[in-house]
BAVONU-122311 format. One record per residue: residue number from 1; y, x, z of N, C-alpha, C in turn. Coordinates in steps of 0.1 Angstrom, whole numbers, plus 5000, padded with zeros to 4 digits. Atoms other than C-alpha are relative to their C-alpha. Example, Ala and Ser with C-alpha at 12.3 -4.5 7.8 and 13.67 -1.06 7.14 Angstrom:
<atoms>
ATOM|pos|n.Y|n.X|n.Z|ca.Y|ca.X|ca.Z|c.Y|c.X|c.Z
ATOM|1|4988|5009|5000|4955|5123|5078|5012|5009|5000 $
ATOM|2|4989|4991|5000|4989|5137|5071|5011|4992|5008 $
</atoms>
This chain:
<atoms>
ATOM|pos|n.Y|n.X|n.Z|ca.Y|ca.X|ca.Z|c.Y|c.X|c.Z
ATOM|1|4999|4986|5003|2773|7751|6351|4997|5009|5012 $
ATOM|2|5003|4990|4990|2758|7781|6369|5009|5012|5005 $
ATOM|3|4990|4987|4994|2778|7801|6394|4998|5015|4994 $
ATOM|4|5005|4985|5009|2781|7838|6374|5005|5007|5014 $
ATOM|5|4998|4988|4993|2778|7868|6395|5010|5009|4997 $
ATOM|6|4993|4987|5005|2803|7890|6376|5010|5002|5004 $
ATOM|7|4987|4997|4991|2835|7886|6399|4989|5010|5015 $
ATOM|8|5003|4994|4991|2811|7900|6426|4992|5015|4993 $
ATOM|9|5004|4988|5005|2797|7928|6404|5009|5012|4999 $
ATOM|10|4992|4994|5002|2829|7938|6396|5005|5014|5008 $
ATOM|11|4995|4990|4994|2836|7962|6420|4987|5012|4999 $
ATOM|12|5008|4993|5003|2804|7982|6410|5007|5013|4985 $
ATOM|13|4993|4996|5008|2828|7990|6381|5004|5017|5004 $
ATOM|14|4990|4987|4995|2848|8017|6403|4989|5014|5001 $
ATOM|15|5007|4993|5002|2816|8041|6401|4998|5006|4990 $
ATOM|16|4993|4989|5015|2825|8051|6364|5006|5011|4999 $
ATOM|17|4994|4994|5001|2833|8079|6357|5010|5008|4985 $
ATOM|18|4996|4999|5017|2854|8094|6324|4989|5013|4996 $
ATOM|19|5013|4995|5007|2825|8101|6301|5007|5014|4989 $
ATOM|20|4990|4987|5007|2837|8138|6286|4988|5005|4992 $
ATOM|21|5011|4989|5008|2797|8146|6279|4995|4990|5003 $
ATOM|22|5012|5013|4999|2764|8128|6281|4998|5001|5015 $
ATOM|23|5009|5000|4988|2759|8140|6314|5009|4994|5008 $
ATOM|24|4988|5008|4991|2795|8122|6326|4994|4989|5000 $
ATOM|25|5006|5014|5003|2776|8092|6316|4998|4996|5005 $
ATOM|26|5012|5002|4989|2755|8094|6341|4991|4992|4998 $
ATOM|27|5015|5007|5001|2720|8084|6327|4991|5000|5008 $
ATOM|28|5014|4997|4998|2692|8082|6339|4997|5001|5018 $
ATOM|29|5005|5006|4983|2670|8077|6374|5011|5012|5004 $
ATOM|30|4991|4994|4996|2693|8108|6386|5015|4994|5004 $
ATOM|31|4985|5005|5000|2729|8092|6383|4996|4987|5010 $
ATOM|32|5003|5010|4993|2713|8060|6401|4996|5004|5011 $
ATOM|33|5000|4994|4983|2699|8080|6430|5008|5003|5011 $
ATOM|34|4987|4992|4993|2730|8096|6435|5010|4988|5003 $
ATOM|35|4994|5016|4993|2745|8060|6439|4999|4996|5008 $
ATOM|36|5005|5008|4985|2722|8051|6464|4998|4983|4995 $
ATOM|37|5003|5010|5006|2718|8022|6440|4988|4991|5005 $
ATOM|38|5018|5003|4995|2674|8018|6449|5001|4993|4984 $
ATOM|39|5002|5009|5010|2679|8004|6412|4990|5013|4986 $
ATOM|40|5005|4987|5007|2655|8023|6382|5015|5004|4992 $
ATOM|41|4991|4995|5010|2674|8047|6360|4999|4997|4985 $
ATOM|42|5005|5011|5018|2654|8032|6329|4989|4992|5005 $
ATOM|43|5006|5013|4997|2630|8004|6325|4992|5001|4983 $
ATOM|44|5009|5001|5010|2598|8007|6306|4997|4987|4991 $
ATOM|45|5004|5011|5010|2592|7981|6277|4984|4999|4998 $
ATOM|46|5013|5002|5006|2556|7970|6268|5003|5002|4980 $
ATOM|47|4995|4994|5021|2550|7984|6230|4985|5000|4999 $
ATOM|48|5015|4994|5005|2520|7993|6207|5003|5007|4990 $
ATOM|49|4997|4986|5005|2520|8027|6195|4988|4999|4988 $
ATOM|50|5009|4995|5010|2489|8019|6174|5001|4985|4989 $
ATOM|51|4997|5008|5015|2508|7988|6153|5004|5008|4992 $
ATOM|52|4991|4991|5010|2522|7996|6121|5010|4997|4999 $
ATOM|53|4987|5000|5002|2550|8009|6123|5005|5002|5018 $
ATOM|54|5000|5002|4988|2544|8012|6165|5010|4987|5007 $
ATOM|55|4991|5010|4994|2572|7993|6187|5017|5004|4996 $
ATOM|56|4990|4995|5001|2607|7994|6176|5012|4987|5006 $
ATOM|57|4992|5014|4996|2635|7975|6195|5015|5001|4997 $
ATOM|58|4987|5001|5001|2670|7966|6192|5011|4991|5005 $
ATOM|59|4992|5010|4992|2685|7940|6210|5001|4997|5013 $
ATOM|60|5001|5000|4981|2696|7934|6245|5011|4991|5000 $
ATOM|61|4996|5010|4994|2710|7900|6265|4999|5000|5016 $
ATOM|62|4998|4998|4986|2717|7898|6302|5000|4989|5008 $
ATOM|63|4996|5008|4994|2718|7872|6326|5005|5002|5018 $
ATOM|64|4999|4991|4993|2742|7882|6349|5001|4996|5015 $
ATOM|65|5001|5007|4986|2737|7855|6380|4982|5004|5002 $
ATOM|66|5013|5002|4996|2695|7857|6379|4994|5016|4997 $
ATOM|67|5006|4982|5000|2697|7898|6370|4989|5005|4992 $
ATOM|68|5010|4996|5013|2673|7893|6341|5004|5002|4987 $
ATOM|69|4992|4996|5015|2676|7909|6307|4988|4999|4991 $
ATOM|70|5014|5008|5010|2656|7900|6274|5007|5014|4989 $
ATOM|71|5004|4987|5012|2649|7929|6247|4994|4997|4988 $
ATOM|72|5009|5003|5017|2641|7920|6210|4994|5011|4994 $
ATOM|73|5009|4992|5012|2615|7941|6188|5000|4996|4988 $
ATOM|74|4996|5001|5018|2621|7944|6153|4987|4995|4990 $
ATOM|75|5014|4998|5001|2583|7950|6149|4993|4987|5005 $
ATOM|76|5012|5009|4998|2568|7917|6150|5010|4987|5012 $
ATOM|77|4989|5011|4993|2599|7897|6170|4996|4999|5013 $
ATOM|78|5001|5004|4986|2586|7896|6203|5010|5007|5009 $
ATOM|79|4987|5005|4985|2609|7890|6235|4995|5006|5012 $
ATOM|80|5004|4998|4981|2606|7910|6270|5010|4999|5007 $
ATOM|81|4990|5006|4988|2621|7901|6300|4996|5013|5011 $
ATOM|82|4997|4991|4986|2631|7928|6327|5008|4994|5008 $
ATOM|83|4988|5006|4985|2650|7925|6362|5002|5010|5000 $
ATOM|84|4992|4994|4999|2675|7948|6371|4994|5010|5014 $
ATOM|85|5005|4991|4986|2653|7958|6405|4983|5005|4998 $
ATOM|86|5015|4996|5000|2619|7963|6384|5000|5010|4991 $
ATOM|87|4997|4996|5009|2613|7991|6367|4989|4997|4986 $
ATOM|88|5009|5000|5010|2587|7978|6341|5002|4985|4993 $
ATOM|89|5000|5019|5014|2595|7946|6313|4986|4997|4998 $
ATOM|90|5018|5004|5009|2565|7925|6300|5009|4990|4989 $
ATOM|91|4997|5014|5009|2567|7903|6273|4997|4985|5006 $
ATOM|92|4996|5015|4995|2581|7870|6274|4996|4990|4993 $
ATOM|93|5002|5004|5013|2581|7859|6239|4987|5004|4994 $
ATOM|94|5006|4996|5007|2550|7863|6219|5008|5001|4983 $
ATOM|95|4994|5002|5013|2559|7876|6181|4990|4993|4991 $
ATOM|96|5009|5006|5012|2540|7874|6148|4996|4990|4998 $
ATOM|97|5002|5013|5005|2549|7843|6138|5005|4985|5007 $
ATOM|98|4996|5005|4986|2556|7826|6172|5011|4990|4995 $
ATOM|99|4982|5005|5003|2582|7798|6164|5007|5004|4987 $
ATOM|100|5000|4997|5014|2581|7812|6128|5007|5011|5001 $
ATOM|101|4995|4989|4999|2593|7847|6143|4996|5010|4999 $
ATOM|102|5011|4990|5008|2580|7877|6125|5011|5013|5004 $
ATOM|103|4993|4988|4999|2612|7898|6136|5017|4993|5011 $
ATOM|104|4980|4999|4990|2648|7902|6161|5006|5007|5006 $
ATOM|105|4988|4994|4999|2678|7914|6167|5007|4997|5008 $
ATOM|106|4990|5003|4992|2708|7906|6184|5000|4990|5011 $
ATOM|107|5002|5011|4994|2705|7886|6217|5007|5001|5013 $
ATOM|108|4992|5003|4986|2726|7870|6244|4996|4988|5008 $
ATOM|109|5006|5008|4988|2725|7848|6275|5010|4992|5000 $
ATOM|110|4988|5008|4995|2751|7818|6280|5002|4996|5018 $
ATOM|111|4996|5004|4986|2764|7806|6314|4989|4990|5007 $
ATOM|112|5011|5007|4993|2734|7781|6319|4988|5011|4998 $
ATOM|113|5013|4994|4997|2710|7808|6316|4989|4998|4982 $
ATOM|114|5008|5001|5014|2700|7798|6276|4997|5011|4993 $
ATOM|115|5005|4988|5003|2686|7826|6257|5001|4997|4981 $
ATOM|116|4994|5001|5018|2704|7832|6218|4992|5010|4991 $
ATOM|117|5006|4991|5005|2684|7852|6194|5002|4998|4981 $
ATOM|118|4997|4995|5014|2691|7866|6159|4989|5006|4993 $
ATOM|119|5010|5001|5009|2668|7868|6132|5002|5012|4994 $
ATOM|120|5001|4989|5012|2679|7895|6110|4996|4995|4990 $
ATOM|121|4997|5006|5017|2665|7889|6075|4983|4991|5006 $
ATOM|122|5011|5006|4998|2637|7870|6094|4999|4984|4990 $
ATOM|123|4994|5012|5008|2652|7836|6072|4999|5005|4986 $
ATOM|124|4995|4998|5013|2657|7857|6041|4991|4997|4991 $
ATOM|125|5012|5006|5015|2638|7844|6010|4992|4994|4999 $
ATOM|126|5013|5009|4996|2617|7821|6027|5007|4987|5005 $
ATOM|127|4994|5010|4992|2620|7789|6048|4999|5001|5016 $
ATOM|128|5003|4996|4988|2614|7807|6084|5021|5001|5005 $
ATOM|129|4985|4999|4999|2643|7801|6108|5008|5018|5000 $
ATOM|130|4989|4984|5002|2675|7826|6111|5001|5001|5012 $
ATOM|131|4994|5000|4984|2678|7821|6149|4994|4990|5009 $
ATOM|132|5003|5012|4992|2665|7805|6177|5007|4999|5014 $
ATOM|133|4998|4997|4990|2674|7793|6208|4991|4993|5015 $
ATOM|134|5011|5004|4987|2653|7789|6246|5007|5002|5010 $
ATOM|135|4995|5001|4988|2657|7777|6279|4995|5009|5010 $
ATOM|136|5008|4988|4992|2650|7800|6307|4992|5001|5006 $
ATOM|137|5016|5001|4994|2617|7791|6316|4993|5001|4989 $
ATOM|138|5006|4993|5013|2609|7799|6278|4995|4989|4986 $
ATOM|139|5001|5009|5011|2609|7764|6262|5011|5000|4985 $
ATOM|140|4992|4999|5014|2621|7763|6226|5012|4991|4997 $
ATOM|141|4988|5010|5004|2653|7745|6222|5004|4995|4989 $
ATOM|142|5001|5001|5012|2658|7750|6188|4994|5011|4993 $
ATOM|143|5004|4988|5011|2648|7771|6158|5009|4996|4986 $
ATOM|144|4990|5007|5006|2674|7766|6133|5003|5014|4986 $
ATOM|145|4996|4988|5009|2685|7782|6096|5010|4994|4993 $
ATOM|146|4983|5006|5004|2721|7785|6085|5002|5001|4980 $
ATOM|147|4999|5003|5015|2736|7780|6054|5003|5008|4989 $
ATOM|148|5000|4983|5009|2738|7814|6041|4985|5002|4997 $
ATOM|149|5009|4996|5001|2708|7817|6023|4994|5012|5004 $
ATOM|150|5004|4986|5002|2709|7857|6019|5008|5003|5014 $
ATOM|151|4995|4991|4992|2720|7862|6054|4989|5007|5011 $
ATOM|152|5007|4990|4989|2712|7889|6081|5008|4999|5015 $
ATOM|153|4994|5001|4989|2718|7876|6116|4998|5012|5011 $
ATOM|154|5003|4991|4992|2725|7905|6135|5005|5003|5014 $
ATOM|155|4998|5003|4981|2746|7902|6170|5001|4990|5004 $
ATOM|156|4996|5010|4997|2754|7872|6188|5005|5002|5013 $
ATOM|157|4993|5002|4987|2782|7865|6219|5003|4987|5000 $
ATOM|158|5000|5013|4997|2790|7837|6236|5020|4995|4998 $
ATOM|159|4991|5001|5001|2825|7823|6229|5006|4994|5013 $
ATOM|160|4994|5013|4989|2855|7802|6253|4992|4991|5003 $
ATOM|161|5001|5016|5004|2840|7771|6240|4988|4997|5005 $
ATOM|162|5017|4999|4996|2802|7781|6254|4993|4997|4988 $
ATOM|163|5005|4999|5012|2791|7781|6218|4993|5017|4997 $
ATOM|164|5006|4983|5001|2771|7814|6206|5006|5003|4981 $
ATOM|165|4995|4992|5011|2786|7834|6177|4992|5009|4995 $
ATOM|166|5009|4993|5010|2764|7851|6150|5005|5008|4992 $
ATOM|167|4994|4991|5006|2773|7880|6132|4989|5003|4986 $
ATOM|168|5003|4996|5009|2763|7883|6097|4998|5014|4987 $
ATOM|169|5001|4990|5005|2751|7917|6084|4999|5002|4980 $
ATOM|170|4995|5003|5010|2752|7906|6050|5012|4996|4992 $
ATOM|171|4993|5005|5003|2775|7885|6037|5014|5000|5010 $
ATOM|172|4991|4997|4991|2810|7890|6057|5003|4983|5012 $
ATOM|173|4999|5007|4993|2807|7858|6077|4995|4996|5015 $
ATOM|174|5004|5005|4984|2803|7843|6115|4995|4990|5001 $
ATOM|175|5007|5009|5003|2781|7817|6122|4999|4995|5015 $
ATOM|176|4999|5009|4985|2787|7791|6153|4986|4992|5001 $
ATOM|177|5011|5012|4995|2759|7771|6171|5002|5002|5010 $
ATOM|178|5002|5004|4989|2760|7750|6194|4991|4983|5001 $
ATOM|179|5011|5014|4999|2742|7714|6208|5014|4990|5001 $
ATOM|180|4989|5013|4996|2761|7686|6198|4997|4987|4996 $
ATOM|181|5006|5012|4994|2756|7649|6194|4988|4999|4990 $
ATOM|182|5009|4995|5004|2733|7656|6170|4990|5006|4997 $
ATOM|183|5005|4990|4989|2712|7680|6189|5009|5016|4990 $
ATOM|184|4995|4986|5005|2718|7720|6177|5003|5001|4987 $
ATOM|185|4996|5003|5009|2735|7727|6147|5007|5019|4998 $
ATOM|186|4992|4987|5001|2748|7759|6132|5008|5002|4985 $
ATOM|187|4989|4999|5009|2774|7764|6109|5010|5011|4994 $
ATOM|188|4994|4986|5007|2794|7787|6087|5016|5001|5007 $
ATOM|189|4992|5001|4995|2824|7794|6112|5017|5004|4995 $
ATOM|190|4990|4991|5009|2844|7820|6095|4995|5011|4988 $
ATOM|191|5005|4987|5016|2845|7843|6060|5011|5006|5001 $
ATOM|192|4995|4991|5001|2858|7869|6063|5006|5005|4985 $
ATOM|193|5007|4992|5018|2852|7879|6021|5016|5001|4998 $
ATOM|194|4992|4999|5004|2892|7877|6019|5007|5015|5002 $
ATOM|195|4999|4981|4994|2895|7912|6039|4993|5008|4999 $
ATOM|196|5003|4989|5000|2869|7923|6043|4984|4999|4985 $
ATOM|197|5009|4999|5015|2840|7938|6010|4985|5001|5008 $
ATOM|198|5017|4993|4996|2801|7934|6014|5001|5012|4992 $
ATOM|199|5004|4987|5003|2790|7968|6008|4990|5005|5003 $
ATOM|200|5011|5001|4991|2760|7983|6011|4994|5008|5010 $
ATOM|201|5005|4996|4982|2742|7989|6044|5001|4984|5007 $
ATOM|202|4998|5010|4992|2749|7966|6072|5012|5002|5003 $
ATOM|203|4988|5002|4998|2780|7953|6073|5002|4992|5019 $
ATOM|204|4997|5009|4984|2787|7925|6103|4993|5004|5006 $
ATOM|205|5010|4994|4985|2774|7938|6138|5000|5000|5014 $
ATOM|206|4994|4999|4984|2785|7945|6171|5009|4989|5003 $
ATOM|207|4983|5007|4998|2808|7914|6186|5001|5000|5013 $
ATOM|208|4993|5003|4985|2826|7908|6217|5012|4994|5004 $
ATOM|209|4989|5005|5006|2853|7888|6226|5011|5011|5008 $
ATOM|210|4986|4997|4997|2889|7901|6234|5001|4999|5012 $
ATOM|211|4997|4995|4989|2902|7910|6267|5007|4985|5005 $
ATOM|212|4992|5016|4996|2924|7873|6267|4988|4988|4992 $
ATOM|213|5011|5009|5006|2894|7858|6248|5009|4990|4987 $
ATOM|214|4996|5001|5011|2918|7853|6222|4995|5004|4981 $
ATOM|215|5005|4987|5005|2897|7873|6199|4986|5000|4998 $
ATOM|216|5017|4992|4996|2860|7884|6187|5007|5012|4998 $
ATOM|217|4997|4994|5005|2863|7918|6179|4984|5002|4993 $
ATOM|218|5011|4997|5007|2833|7928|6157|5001|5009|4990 $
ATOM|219|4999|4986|5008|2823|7960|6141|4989|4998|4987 $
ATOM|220|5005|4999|5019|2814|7969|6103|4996|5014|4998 $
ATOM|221|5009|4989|5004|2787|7998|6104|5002|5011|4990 $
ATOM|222|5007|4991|5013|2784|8010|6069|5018|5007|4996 $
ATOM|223|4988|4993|5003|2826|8011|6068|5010|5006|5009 $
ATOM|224|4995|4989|4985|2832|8026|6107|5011|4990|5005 $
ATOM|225|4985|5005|4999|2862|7997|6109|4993|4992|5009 $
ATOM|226|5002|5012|4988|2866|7968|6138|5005|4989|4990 $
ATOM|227|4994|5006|5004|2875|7936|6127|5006|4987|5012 $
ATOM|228|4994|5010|4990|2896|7907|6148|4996|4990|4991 $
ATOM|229|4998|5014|5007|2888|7873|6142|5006|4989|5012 $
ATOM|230|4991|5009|4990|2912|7848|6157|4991|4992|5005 $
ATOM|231|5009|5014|4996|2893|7822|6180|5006|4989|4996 $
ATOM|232|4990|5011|5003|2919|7797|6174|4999|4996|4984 $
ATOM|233|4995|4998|5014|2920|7803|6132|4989|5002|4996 $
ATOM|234|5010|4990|5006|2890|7821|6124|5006|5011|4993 $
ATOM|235|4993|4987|5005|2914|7845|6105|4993|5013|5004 $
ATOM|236|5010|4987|4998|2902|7881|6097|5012|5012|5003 $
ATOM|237|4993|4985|5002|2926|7914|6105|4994|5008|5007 $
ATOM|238|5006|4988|4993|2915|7945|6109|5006|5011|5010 $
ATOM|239|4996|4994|4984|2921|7966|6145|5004|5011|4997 $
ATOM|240|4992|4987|4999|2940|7998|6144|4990|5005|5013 $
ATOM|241|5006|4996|4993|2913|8019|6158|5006|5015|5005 $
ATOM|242|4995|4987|4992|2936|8053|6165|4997|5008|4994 $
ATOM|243|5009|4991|5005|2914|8067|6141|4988|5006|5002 $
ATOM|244|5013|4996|4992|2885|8070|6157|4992|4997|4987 $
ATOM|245|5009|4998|5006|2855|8080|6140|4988|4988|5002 $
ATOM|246|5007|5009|4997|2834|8046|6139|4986|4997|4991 $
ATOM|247|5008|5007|5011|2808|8047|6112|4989|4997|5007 $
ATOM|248|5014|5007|4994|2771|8031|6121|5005|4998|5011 $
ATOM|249|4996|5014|4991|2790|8012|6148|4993|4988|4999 $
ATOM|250|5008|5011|5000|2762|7993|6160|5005|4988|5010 $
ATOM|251|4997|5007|4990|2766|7975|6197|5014|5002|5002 $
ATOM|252|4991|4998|4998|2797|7970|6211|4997|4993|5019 $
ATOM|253|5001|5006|4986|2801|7964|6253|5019|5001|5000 $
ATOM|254|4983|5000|4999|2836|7955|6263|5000|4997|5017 $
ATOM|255|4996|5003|4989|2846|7953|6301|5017|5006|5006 $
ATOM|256|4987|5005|4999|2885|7941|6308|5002|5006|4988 $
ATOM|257|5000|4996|5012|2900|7964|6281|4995|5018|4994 $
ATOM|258|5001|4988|5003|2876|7992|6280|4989|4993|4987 $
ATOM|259|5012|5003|5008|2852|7990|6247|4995|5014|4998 $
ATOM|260|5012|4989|5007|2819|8008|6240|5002|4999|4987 $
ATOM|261|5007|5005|5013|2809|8012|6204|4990|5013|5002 $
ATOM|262|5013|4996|4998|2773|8023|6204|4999|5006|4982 $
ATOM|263|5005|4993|5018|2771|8050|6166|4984|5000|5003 $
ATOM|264|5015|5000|5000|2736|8046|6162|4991|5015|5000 $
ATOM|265|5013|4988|5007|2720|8073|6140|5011|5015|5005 $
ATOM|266|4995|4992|4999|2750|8094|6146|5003|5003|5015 $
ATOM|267|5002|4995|4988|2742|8097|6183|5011|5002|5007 $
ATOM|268|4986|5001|4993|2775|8090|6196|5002|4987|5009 $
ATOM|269|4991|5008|4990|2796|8069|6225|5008|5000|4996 $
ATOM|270|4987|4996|4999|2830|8061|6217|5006|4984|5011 $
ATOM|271|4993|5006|4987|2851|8050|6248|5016|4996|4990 $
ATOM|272|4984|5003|5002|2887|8029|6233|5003|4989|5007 $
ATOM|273|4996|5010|4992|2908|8011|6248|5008|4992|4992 $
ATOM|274|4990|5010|5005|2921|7978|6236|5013|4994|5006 $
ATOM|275|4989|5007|5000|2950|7959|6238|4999|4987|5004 $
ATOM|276|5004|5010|4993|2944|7927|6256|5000|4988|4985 $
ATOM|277|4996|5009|5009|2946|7904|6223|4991|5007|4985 $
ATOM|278|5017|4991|5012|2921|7935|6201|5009|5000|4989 $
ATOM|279|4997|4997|5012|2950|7941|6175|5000|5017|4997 $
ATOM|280|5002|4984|4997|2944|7976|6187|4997|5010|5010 $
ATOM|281|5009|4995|4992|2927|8003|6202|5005|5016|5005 $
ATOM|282|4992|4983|4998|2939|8039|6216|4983|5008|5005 $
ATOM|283|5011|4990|4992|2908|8064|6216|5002|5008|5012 $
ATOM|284|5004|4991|4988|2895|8078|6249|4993|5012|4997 $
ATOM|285|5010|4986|5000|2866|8100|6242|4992|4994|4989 $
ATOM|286|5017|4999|5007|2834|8105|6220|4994|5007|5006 $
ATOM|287|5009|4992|4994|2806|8114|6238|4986|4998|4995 $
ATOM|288|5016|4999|5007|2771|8126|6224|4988|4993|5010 $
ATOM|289|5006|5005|4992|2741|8109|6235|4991|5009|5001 $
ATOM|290|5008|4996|5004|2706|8118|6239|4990|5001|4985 $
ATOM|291|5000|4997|5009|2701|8136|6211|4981|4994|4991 $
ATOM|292|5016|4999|5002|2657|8126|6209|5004|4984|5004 $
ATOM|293|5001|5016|5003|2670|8087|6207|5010|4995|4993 $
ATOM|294|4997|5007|5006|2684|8065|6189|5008|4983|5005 $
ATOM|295|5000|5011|4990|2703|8035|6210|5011|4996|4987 $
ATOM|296|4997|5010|5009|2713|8006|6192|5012|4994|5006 $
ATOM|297|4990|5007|4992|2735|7984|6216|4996|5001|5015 $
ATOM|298|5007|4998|4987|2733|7975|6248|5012|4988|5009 $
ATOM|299|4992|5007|4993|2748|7954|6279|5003|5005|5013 $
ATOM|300|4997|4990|4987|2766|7959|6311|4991|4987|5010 $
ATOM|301|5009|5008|4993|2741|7943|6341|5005|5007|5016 $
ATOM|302|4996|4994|4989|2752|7951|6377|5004|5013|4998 $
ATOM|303|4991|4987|5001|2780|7976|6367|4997|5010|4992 $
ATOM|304|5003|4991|5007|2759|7995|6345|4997|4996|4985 $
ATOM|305|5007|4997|5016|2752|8002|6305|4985|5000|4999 $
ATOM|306|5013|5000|5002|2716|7989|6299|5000|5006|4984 $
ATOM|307|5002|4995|5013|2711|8010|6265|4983|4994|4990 $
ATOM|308|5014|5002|5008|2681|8000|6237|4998|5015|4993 $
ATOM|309|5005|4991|5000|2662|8030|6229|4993|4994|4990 $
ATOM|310|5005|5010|5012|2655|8018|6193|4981|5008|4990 $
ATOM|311|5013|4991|5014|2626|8047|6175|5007|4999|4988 $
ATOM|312|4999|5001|5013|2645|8041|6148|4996|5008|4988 $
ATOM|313|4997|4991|5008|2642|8075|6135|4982|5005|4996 $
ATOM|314|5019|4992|5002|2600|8080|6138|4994|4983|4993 $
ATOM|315|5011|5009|5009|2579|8063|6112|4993|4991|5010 $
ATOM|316|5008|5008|4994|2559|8050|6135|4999|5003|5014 $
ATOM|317|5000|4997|4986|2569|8047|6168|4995|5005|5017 $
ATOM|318|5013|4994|4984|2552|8064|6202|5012|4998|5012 $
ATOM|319|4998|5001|4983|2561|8055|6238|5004|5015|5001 $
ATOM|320|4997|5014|4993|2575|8055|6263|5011|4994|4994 $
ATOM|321|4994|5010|5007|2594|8026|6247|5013|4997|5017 $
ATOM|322|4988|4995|4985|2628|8024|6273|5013|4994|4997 $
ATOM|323|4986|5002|4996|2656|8010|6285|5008|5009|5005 $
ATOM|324|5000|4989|4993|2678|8037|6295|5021|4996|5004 $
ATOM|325|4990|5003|4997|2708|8029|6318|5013|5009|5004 $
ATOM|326|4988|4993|5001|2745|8047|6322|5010|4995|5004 $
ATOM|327|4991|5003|4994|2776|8042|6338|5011|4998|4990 $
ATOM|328|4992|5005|5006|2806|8026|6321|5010|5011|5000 $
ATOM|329|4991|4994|4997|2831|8050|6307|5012|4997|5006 $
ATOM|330|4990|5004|4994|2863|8049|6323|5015|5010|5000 $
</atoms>
């Protein structure tokens, strides 16, 4: 196992400040100057303004010993790879079709540097996988489709066990894979369907685990709620969010017990604080974003909020296509 950087990042933390507006946030090349960081304030993506439908992205993975981060496009699945000291990604992954990848979503990094990726409805109705996963020099490990026909793989984290966790936007279920003596394998981990109701929109989405890793917590979009699922049980209860206003709760970032949740369309931050075990949350703040984007999720990479800058909202996407980074509320 590879030494992680994140006990020595940690003290980058104390540069947060409490986010009251967008501009507490501190985005953008400004907030990073004024750090004395030398790090960009955002990080241009490669796109094409003149596909159809231009470049639209959504997903972001970190790796937080080698400082590189991987960015999924919705539009055709391809994979770019940025560093935390460059300001310009290229593609890593080729899409259209690539490994039977025509689209993706949700993506994380495990402790050896593996690279987890979520399909979305890339699996749906066909025999194309739901998820793949690659080693970090970009060989294919697997390509794998789970046993939910109609599902929508949409976040994935890494659990205790070093296993990767799938979040099902469909059907209320979690979906484990990992490599075992039978090489990779993915499986239906937990169902939720006793608590919680498919409904429509996107349901499963944002996960993260718990502050004692007792815990995912994972958010439900279309009905603004968190949900706990026991690591130990799989069991489902739902988190006492304080009342906080959660609806299109896309990403979630958690560092010790502060959590992000990233409202998509409704251009919101909300800063709560958990309970070390996620049976509950006490609101901090809601803070507006930039109002001319659209950010989906996002990760924390040397102390900061890497944000996805999705297009969601233009027909047909136009540059510049962007990572755009921010300081951890606090």
């Amino acid at each position: 196992m590879r030494t992680s950087r994140i006990a020595a990042l940690a003290g980058f933390a104390g540069i947060a400040a409490s986010a009251l507006s967008f501009t507490g946030l501190g985005l953008g090349t400004a907030a990073n100057a004024a750090e004395g960081t030398g790090r960009p304030g955002t990080y241009l993506l490669e796109g094409e303004s003149f596909a159809q439908g231009g470049s639209k992205f959504e997903g972001i993975g970190v790796d937080q010993e080698s400082g590189k981060f991987y960015v999924s496009e919705v539009t055709g699945g391809e994979i770019q790879r940025g560093s935390a000291d460059q300001a310009q990604a290229e593609e890593w992954l080729a899409g259209d079709g690539t490994d039977g990848r025509y689209t993706a979503r949700g993506i994380t990094v495990d402790d050896e540097g593996r690279i987890y990726i979520a399909g979305g409805p890339n699996g749906t109705g066909n025999d194309r996988p739901d998820l793949w996963v690659y080693s970090p020099s970009g060989e294919l490990l697997a390509a794998l489709r789970v046993p939910d026909n109609d599902a929508f793989l949409n976040d994935v984290a890494i659990g205790p066990d070093g296993a990767a966790y799938f979040t099902n936007s469909n059907d209320p279920t979690i979906i484990r894979v990992a490599e075992g003596a039978n090489g990779w394998e993915a499986t239906e981990w937990a169902d939720g369907s006793s608590l919680i109701t498919r409904q429509e929109g996107f349901n499963l989405g944002g996960i993260v685990t718990s502050t004692d890793e007792s815990a995912f917590v994972v958010a439900q979009g279309n009905t603004g709620q968190l949900w706990r699922f026991d690591i130990a049980t799989g069991e489902v209860s739902e988190i006492d969010t304080d009342g906080a206003n959660l609806r299109n709760a896309d990403g979630l970032i958690r560092q010790g017990r502060d959590l992000v949740v990233i409202r998509n369309f409704d251009k919101q931050i909300v800063h709560l604080e958990l309970n070390p075990s996620a049976t509950s949350a006490e609101l901090v703040s809601s803070t507006a974003t930039d109002p001319n984007r659209i950010f989906t999720t996002g990760k924390l990479l040397d102390g900061r909020m890497l944000l996805v800058d999705s297009h969601f909202d233009e027909q047909t996407a136009q540059g510049p296509y962007e990572i755009v980074t921010a300081r951890m509320p606090r």
